[in-house]
C-alpha positions in Angstrom: -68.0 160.5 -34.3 -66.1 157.7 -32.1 -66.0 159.9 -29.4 -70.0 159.6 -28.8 -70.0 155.8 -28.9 -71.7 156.1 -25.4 -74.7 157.9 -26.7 -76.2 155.0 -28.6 -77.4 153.1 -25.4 -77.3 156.3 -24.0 -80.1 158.2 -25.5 -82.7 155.6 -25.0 -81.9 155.9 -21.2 -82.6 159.6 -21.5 -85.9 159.1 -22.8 -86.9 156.1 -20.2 -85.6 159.0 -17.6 -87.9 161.3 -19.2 -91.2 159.6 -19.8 -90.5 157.8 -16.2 -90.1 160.7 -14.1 -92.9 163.2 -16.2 -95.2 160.4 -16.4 -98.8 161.0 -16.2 -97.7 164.9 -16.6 -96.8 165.0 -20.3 -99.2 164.4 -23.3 -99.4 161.5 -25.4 -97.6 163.4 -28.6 -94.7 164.3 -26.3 -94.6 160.8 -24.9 -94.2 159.4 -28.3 -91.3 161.9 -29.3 -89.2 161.4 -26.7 -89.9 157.3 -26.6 -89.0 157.1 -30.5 -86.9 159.8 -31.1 -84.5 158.8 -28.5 -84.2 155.7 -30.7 -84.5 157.2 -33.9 -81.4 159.2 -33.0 -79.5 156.0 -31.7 -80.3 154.3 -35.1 -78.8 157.7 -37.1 -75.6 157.3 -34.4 -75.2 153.7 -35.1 -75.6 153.9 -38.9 -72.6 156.5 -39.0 -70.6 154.6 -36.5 -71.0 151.7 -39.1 -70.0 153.8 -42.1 -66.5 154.8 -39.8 -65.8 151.5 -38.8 -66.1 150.0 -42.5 -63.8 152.6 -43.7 -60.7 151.1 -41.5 -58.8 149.0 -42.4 -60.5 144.9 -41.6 -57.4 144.2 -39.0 -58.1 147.8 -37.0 -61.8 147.8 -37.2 -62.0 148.1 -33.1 -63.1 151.1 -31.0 -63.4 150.7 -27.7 -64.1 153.7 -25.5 -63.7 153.8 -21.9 -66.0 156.4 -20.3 -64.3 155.7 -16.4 -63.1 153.0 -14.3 -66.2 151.4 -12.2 -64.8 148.5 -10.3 -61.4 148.5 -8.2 -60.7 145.8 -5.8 -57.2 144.4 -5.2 -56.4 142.5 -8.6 -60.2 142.9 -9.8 -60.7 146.0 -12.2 -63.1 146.7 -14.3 -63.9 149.9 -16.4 -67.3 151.4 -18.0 -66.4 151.0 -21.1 -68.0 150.1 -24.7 -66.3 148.2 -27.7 -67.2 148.6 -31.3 -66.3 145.7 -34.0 -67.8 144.3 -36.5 -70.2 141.9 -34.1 -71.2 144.8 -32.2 -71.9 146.8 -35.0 -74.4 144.1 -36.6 -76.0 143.9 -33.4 -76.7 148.1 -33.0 -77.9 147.8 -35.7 -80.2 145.2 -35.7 -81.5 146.7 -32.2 -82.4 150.0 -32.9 -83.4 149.3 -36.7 -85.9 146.9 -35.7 -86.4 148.6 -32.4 -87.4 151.7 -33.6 -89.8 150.5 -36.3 -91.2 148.0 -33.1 -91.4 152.0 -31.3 -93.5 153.2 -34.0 -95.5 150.4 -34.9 -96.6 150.9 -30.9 -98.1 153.9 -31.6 -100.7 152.9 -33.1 -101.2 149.5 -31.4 -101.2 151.2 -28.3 -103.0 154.5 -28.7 -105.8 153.5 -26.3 -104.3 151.8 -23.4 -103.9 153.9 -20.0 -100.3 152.5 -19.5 -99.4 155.0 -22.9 -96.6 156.7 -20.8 -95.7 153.5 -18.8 -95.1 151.2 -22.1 -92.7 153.5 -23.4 -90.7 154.0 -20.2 -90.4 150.5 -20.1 -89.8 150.0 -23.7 -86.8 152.4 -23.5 -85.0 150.8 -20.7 -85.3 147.7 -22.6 -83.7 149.1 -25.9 -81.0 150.7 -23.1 -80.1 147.5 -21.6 -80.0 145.5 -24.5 -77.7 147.9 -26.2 -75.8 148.3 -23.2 -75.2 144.3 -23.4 -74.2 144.0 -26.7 -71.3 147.2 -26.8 -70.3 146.6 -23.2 -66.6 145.6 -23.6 -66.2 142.9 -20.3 -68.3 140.2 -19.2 -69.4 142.1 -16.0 -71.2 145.1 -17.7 -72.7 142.9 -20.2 -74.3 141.2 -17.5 -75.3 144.4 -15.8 -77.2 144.9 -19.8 -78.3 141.1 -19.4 -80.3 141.5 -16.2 -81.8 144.6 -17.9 -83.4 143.1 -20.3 -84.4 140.6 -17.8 -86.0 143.2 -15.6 -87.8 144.5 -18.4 -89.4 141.4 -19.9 -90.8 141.1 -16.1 -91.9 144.2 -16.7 -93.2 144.3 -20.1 -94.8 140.8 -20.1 -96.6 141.6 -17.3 -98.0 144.7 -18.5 -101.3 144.7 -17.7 -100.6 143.1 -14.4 -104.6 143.3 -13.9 -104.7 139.9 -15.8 -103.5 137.0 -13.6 -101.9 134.9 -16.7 -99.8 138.1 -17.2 -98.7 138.5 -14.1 -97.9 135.0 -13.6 -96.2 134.7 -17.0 -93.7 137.9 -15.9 -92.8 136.1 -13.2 -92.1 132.9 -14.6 -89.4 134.4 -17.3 -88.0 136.0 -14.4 -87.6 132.9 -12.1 -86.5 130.9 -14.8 -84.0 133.6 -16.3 -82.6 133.5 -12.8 -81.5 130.1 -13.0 -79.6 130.3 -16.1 -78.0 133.4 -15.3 -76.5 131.5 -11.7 -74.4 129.6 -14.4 -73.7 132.6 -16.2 -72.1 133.9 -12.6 -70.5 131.2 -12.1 -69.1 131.1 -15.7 -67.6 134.7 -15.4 -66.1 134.1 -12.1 -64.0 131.4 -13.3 -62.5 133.4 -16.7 -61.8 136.6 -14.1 -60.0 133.6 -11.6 -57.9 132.3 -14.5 -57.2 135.4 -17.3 -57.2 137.9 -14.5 -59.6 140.4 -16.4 -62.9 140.3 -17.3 -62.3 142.8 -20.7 -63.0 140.8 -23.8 -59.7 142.0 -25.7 -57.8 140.6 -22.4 -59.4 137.5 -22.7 -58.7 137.1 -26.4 -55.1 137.7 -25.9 -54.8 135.8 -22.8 -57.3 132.7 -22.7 -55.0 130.4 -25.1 -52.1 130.6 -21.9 -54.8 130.8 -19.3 -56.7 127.5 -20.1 -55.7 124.7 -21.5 -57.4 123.8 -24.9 -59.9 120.9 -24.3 -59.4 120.6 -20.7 -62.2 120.0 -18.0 -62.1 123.2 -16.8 -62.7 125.2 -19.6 -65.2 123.1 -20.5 -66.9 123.4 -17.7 -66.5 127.1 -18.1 -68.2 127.3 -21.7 -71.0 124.8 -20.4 -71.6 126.9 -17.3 -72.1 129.9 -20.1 -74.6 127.9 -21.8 -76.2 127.6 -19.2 -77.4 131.7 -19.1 -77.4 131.4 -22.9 -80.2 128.8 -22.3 -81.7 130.8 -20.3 -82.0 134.0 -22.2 -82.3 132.4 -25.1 -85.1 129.7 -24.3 -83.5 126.5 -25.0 -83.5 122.7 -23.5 -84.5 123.0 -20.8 -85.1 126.7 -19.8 -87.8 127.4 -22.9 -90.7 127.3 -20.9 -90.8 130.9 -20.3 -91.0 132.0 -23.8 -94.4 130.7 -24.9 -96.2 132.3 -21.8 -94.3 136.3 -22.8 -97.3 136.2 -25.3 -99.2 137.4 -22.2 -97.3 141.0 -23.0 -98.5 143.5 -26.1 -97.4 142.1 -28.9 -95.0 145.1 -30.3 -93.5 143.6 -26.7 -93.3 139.6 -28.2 -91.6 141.1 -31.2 -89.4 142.9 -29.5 -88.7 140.3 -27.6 -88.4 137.4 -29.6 -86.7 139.3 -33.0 -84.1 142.0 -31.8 -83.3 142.4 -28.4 -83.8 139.4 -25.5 -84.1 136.3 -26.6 -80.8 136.7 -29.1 -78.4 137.6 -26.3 -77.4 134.3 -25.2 -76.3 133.4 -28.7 -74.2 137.3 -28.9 -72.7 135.8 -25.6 -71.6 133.2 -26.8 -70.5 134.1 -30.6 -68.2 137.0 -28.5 -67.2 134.4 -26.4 -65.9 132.4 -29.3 -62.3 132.2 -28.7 -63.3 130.4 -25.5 -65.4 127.6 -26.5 -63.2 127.4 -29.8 -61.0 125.1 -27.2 -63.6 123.4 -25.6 -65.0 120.7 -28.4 -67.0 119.0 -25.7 -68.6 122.0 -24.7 -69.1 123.0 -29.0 -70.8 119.6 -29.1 -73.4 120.0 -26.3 -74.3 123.5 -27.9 -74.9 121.9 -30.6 -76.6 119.1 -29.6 -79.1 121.2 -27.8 -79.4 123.4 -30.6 -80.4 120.8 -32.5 -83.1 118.9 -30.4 -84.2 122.6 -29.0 -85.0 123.3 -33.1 -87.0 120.1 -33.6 -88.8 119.7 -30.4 -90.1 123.2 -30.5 -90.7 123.0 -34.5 -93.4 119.8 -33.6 -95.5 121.7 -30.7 -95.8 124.7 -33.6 -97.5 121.9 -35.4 -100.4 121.6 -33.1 -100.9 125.2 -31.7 -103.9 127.2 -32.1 -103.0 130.5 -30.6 -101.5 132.8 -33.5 -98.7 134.3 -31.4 -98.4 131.1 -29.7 -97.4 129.3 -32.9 -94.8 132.2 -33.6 -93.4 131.8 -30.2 -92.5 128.5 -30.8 -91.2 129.1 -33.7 -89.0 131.7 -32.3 -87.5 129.0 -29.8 -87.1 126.6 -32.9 -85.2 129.4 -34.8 -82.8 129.6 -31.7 -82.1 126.3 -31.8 -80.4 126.6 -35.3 -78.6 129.4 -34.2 -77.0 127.3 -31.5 -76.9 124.6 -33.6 -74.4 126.7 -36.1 -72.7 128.1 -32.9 -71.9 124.4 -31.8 -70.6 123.4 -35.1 -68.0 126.6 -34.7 -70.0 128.5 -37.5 -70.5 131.4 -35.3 -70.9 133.7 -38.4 -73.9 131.3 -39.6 -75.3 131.7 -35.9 -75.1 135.6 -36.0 -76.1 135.9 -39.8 -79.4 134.2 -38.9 -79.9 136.2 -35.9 -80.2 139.1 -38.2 -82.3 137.8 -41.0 -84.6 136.2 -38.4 -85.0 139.6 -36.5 -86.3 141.0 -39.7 -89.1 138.2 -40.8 -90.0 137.3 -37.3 -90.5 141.2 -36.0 -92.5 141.4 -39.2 -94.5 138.1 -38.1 -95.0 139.2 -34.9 -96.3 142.5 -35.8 -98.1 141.2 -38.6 -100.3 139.1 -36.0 -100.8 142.3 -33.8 -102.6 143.7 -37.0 -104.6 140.9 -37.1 -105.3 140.8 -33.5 -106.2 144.7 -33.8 -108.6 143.6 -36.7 -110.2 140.7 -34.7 -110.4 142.5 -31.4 -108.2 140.8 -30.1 -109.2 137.3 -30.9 -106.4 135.4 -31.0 -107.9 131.8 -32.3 -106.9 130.8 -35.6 -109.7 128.3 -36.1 -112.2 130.9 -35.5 -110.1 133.2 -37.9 -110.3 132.6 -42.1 -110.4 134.7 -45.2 -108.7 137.6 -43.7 -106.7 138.1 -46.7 -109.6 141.0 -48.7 -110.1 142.7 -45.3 -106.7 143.2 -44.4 -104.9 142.8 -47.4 -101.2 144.9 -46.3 -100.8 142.9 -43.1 -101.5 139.4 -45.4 -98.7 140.3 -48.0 -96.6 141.8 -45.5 -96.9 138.3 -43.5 -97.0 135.9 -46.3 -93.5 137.2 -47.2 -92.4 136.6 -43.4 -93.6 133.3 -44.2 -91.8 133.0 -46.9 -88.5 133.7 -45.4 -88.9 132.2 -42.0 -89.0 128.5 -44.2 -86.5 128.9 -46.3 -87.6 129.8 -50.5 -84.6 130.7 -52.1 -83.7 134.5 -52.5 -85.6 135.8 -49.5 -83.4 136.6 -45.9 -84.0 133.1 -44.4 -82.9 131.1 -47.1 -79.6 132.4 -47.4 -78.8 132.3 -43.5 -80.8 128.8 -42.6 -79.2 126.7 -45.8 -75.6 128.1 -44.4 -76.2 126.9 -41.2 -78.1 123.3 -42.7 -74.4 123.0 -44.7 -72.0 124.2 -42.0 -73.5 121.7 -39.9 -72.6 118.9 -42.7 -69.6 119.9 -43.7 -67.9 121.6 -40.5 -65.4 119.5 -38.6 -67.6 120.0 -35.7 -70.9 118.6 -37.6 -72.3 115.7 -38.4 -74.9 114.4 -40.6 -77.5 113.9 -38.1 -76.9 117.4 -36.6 -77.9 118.1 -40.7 -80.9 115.6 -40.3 -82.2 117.3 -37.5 -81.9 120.8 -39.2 -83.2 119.7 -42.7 -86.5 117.8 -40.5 -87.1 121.2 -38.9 -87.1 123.1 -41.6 -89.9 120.8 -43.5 -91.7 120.8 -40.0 -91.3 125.1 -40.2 -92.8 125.2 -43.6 -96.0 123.2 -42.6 -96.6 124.5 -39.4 -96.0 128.3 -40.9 -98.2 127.6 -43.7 -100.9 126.3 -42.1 -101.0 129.6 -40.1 -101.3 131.2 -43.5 -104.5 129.3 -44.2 -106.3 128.8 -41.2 -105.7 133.0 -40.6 -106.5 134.6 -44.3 -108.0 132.2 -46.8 -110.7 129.5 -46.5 -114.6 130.3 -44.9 -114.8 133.2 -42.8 -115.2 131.5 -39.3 -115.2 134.6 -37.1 -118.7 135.8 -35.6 -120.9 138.9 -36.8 -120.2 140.8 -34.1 -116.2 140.5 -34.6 -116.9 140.3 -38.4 -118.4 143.8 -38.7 -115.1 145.6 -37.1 -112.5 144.3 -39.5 -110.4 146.6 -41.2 -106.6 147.2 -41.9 -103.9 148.8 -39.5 -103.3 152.5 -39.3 -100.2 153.7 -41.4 -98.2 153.7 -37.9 -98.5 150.0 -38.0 -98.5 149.3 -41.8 -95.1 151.0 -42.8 -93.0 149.5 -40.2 -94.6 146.2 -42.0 -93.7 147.2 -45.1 -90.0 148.3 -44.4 -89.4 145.0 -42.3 -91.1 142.9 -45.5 -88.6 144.6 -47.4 -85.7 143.6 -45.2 -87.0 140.4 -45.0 -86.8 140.0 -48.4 -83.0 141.5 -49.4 -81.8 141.0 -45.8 -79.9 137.9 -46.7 -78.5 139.1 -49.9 -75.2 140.3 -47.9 -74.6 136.7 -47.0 -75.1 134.6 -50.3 -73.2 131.2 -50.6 -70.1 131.2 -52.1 -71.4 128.4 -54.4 -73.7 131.4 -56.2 -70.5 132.5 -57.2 -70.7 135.4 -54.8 -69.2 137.1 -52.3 -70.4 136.9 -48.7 -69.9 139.9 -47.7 -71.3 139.3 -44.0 -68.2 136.7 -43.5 -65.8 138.8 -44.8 -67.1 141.5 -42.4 -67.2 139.3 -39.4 -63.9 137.8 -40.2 -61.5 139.7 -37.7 -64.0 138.8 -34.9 -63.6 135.4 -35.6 -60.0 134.9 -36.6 -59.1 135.3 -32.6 -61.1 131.9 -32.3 -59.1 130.0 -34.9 -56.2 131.4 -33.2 -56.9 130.2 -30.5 -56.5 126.2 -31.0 -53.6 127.2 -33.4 -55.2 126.6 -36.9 -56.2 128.6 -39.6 -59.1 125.5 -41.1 -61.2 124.7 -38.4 -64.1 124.7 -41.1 -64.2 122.1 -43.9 -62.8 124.1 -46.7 -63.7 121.0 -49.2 -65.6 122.5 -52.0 -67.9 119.8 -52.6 -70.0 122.0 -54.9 -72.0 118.7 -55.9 -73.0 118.1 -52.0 -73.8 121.1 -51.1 -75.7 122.1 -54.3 -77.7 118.9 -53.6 -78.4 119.4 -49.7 -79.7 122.9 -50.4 -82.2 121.2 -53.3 -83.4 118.8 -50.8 -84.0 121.4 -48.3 -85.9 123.7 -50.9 -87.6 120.2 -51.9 -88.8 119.4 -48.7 -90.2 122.9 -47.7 -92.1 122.7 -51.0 -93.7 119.1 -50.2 -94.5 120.9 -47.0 -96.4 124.0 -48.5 -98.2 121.5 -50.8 -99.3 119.4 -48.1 -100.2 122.4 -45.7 -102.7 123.8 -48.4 -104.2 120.6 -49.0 -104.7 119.9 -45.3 -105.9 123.7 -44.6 -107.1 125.5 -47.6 -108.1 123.0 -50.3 -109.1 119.7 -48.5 -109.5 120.7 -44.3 -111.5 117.2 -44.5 -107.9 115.3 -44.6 -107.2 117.3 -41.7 -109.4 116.5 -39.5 -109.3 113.0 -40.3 -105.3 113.1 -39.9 -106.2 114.5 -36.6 -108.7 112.1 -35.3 -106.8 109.2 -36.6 -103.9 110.0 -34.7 -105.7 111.8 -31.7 -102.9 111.0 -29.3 -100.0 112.3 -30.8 -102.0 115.4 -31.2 -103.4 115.9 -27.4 -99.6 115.4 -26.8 -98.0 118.2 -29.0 -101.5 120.5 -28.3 -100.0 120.0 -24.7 -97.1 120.8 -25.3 -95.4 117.4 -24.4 -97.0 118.4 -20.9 -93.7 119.7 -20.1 -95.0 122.6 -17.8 -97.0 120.1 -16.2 -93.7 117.6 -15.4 -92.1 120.9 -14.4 -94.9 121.5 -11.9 -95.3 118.1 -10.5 -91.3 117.8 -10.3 -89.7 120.9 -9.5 -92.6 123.6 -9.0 -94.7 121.7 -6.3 -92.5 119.9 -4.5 -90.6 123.4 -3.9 -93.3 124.9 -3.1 -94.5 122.3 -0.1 -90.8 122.4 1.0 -91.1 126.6 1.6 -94.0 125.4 3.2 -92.1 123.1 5.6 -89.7 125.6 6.2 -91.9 127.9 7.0 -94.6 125.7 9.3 -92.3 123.4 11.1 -88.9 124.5 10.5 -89.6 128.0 11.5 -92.6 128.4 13.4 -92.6 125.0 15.3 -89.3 124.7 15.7 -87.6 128.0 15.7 -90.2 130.0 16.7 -91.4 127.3 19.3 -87.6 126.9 20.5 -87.1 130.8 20.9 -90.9 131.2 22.2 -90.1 128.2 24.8 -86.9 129.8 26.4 -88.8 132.6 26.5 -91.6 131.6 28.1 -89.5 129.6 31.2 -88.0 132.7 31.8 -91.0 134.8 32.2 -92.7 131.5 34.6 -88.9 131.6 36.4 -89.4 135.3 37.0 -92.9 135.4 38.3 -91.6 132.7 40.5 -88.8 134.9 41.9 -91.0 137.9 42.2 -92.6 136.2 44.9 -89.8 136.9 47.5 -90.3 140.5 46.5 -92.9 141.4 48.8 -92.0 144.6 50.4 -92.3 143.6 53.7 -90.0 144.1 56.3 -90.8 140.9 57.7 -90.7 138.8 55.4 -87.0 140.0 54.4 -85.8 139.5 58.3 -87.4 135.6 57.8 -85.7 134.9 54.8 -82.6 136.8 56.3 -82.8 134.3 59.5 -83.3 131.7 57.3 -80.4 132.1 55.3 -77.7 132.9 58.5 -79.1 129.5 60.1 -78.3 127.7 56.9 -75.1 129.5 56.6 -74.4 128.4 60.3 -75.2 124.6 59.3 -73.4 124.5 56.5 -69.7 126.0 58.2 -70.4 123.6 61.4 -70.6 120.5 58.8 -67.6 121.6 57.3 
């Protein structure tokens, strides 16, 4: 089956192709085979794939398949070709698991709009790009995958491009992407100008001779990296996009902000890892902004009001940890909470667009409350999201979030205030999470009659992809349990060969602290769980049993709340900074620069000319006379000129 490698991003392009071209000419049914079923059969491809690659040997478990060489240029070559390992093989997975139940849940959240035909196409390309970005075997096609999920955000945030705040949102997360993928450019052109290849084997094998390990350039290399990773992936300072994509559908956010966009930058740079493995400056500014990216997002949640708004921020929070374990060189941390979170947060996200299709689309959690007996599937379904985004113990997010809280502790890139920072967060998740939970199903029913009357649960189309991702959600994590259970983690084992080229790479074989300092860790992961508790307890007294001490908690300090309601005012800073003064720059381009000056400059010349002509036309009279004048006129001036001389 190694031979069809191809077909997994493949397929999905076949059925964008198909719904794009036949749109508006096929029927809603056919529409909805071709959009899921092109995915459905890229899951079935992947999950055999899997199965072959686990059954090689862990040192051979490589494919890489090269379809045809794309690029020629002197030194510069560079193939179409794809490369299946054990990274890429979590991440197939991952996209066109969750992707497809994010395909079907669309159906039925989608069965009335007019753009039927239109979402799919679009949603196709996505899964296409974003699978074509994560098997791509060289830096230059995974940026060809990387802009297509870049186009297609545009695309699918502004949907219904009718609605100005859509519109406007599209197009900020595709300015802002633009920015962070100049450094990613920039980045790529400086490994191709010292490895000489772009392929990611070559630059395994060859990086370690090319650069030299902790030196400025390869530094700046890795940071110029992180600089697209913060793009895609909505960190300091390129986050602002992220909020506004809830202007899209919301099978669209989960998509999104679970499987496919918004996790790229951290693929980037966990494949990448053999480069910044010799770069501990660059290592500590990933982390570093993992870990104030985590926090800062994690207090706005606190204050929001907007249901997918508070999950949006939680999404950029979420990212933050997974740099955060990327920085501390626990790139297996990073992608094992990319996958846990891609279960519980699609399930979230989903989970809200039942309750948005029960409350006509309402999206207010203060004029929500006791959902929970009218929609009872979508309430269990996103309790248990809940539940694993902050952290109880046995469910996906525990497992992957108190590895990464540990590693950055214990990792000889960490440090107890990157641990601080994470262990704050994860308190601040908890609170922020729960009092979602309260404000949306229990407490008085604060919705009107009108709205009241029309609540009712999800079609089956939407309620069993809720039910499988609870499930995952749940046992997702179980493949990565701490070694201090006395288990095996089976996801590290599995991602080992990846990561071994890394440690290669600076010549050592114990990067990670190998202390086992059961006592610490056993008592770091009790005061995580501790504080998540405290956090529950204290949400459900502020939003379910006493909403009185909220409100007073909230009036007494008024401030601090305007302030994280407003997000820090960050978009406003933006504006006034960067945003305005841009614009009124264009503006003097355009008005002096180029009509005044080059305009009047080009007009001017112009304009002499003509008055110079009209002026010479004069002489041009046609008349005999007038020539012999003139012609008299000249000889005698001729005549006075040579008798001077």
């Amino acid at each position: 089956m190694t031979e069809y490698l191809y077909l997994i991003p493949i397929l999905p392009l076949v059925g964008f192709l198909i719904n794009g071209l036949l749109i508006g000419r096929i029927p809603r049914p056919v529409i909805t085979l071709i959009g899921c079923g092109s995915v459905a059969l890229s899951l079935a491809l992947s999950l055999s794939l899997f199965f072959e690659l686990k059954a090689l040997p862990a040192d051979s478990r490589m494919i890489e398949q090269v379809l045809f060489t794309w690029i020629v240029s002197g030194n510069f070559h560079v193939s179409m070709g794809f490369l299946l390992d054990p990274l890429s093989a979590v991440m197939i997975l991952v996209v066109t698991g969750v992707g497809f139940l994010i395909h079907v849940y669309s159906v039925g959240y989608m069965h009335k709009d007019p753009g039927y035909g239109r979402y799919f196409t679009y949603l196709n390309l996505f899964t296409f790009s974003m699978l074509t970005l994560v098997l791509a075997d060289n830096f230059l096609l995974m940026f060809v995958g990387w802009e297509g999920v870049g186009l297609c955000s545009y695309l699918l945030i502004g949907f219904w491009y009718h609605k100005k705040s859509a519109a406007d949102a599209g197009k900020k997360a595709f300015i802002v992407n633009r920015i962070g993928d100049f450094g990613f450019l920039i980045g790529m052109f400086i490994v191709f100008w010292q490895v000489g290849s772009l392929n990611f084997v070559d630059i395994n094998a060859m990086a370690p001779a090319a650069f030299i390990a902790g030196g400025s350039l390869i530094t700046i290399t890795c940071l110029l990296l992180f600089v697209g990773a913060t793009g895609k992936s909505a960190q300091i300072p390129l986050f602002v996009w992220l909020p506004d994509a809830m202007e899209g559908p919301t099978p669209v956010s989960a998509l999104i902000h679970a499987a496919t966009m918004v996790t790229a930058g951290v693929y980037m740079i966990v494949r990448s890892n053999v480069l910044y493995m010799m770069s501990p400056d660059a290592l500590f500014v990933v982390a570093v902004v993992g870990a104030l990216t985590a926090i800062f997002a994690a207090t706005i949640g606190l204050a929001q009001n907007d249901i997918k708004r508070v999950l949006a921020y939680s999404t950029v929070s979420q990212l933050g940890y997974m740099f955060l374990a990327c920085g501390v060189a626990a790139f297996t941390a990073g992608i094992f909470h990319l996958m846990t979170h891609a279960f519980f947060k699609a399930l979230l996200f989903l989970a809200s667009g039942s309750v948005l299709h029960a409350m006509s689309d309402e999206k207010d959690i203060r004029k929500m409350g006791g959902l929970k007996k009218y929609i009872p599937i979508t309430y269990w379904t996103f309790l248990i999201g809940t539940l694993a985004i902050t952290g109880i113990p046995g469910l996906s997010g525990f497992f992957s979030k108190d590895e990464i809280l540990w590693k950055a502790f214990s990792s000889d890139y960490g440090h107890p205030v990157f641990w601080v920072l994470g262990f704050v967060t994860a308190g601040l998740t908890a609170f922020y999470m729960f009092r979602l939970v309260y404000l949306t199903f229990h407490g008085p029913e604060r919705m009107d009659d009108e709205t009241k009357s029309h609540l009712h649960e999800s079609p089956k189309s939407m309620t069993v992809p809720l039910i499988i991702l609870a499930a995952l959600a749940i046992a997702g994590g179980w493949v990565g349990m701490p070694h201090i259970l006395g288990a095996t983690n089976y996801f590290e084992h599995w991602l080992e060969p990846v990561m071994a080229s890394g440690r290669n790479a600076v010549d050592t074989h114990a990067l990670m602290s190998t202390s086992s300092n059961a006592g610490m860790e056993w008592s770091l992961m009790v005061a995580s769980v501790g504080l998540v508790l405290i956090s529950i307890f204290v949400a459900r007294m502020f939003y379910n049993k006493k909403p009185e001490l909220a409100t007073a908690w909230q009036k007494k300090m008024s401030g601090l709340h305007k302030l994280l309601l407003n997000k820090y005012y960050i978009d406003e800073i933006y504006g006034a900074v960067i945003v305005r003064p841009t614009v009124y720059f264009s503006l003097f381009l355009w008005k002096v620069v180029d009509v005044v000056l080059i305009d009047g400059l080009i007009n001017g010349v112009a304009v002499v000319y003509n008055d110079l002509s009209e002026s010479l036309r004069q002489v041009q009279t046609g008349r005999v006379r007038t020539y012999a004048t003139w012609f008299a006129v000249g000889v005698v001036v001729l005549i006075a000129v040579f008798m001077r001389g």
